[in-house]
C-alpha positions, -999 to +999 in steps of 0.1 A: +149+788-639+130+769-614+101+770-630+122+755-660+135+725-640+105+721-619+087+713-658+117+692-667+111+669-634+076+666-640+087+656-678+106+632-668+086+616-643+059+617-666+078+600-692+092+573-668+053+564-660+046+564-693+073+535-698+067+516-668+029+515-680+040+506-716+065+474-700+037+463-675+010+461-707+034+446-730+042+422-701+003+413-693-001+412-734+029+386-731+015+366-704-020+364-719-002+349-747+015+325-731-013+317-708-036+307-734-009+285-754-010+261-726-042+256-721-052+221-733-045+218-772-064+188-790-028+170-791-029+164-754-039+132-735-067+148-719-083+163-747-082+127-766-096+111-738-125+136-734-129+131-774-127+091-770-153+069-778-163+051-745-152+010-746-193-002-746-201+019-778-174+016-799-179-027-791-217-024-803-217+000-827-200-019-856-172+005-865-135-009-853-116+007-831-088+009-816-085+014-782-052+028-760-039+017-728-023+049-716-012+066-685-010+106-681+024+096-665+038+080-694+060+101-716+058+075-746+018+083-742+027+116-744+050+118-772+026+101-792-004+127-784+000+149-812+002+121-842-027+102-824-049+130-823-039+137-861-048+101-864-078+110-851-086+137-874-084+117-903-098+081-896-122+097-868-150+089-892-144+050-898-129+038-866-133+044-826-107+060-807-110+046-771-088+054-741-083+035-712-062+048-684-041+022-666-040+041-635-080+038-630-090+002-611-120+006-633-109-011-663-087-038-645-111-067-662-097-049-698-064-047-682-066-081-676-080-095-705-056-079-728-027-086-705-015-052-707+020-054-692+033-019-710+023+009-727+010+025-747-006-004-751-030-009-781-057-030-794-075-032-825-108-047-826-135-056-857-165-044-867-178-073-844-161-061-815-134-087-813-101-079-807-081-087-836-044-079-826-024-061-802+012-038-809+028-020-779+051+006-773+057+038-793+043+030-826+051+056-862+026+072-873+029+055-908+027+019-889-008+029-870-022+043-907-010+011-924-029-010-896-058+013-893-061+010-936-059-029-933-082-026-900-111-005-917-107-029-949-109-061-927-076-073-938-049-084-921-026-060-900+007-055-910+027-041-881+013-060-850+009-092-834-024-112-839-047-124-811-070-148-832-085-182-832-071-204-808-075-240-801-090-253-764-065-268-748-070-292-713-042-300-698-029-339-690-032-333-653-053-351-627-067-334-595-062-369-576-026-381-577-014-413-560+016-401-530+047-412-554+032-389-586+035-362-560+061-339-572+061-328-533+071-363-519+107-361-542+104-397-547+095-410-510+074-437-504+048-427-480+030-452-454-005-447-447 
């Protein structure tokens, strides 16, 4: 009878191993799994900005682009990702996809030029590298194919706001001013 429960112990503690190996793999299996879904899908920021055209090609190679003001930060950037890198996939062929991170000092001049004050922030720009207009904030999908049609056709844009020709303007004012044009002296005569 000892002998009996002596082989039912080892039974059991056999099978109990048995289990505990069969959670920890399926466990390991699971975390593999989940592991590798979060590594860096094409739909993520960083993985369009590694795939981005840099800002000097696509404005000399005669394809338009359009090019994003974005932040890793910004959770309109974000929510965009997966459209814009299905964007991507389609129109990859016929217009530049440039990024430009906000956060990095080195494209303060672009910054500046394109008065970026919010984003996502985008810019489309001809075949001759000018930009051509400008639309902000969380755009549809079907808006950015609309523009990017009319872009790659060289027609006007539907959904945005132009940037075009401008007239040069100089302002009436005069660097010398006599003491009562001086907006400073509220109307006092001064005596020299």
């Amino acid at each position: 009878m000892s002998d009996n429960l002596s082989e039912s112990q080892s039974n059991n503690s056999n099978f109990l191993r048995n289990i505990l190996i069969a959670i920890t793999a399926v466990s390991l299996s699971v975390a593999i799994f989940l592991g590798l879904q979060t590594e860096v899908s094409s739909s993520s920021i960083e993985a369009q900005v590694k795939a981005s055209t840099p800002l000097d090609v696509a404005l000399s190679n005669g394809k338009p682009s359009l090019t994003e003001f974005y932040a890793d930060w910004c959770t309109s950037c974000q929510a965009m990702a997966g459209d814009l890198a299905e964007i991507k996939q389609k129109y990859g062929q016929d217009v530049n996809f440039v990024m430009l991170n906000v956060d990095n000092t080195k494209w303060l001049p672009e910054i500046l030029r394109y008065r970026v004050d919010g984003i996502p922030h985008f810019v489309f720009i001809n075949q001759s590298g000018e930009a051509i207009a400008e639309s902000i904030g969380e755009q549809p999908r079907s808006i950015l194919e609309a523009d990017l049609d009319a872009l790659i056709a060289n027609n006007p844009l539907p959904y945005t706001y132009s940037s075009g020709q401008v007239s040069q303007f100089e302002a009436p004012v005069s660097t010398q001013t006599s003491n009562s044009d001086d907006p400073r002296s509220h109307g006092a005569q001064v005596q020299n």
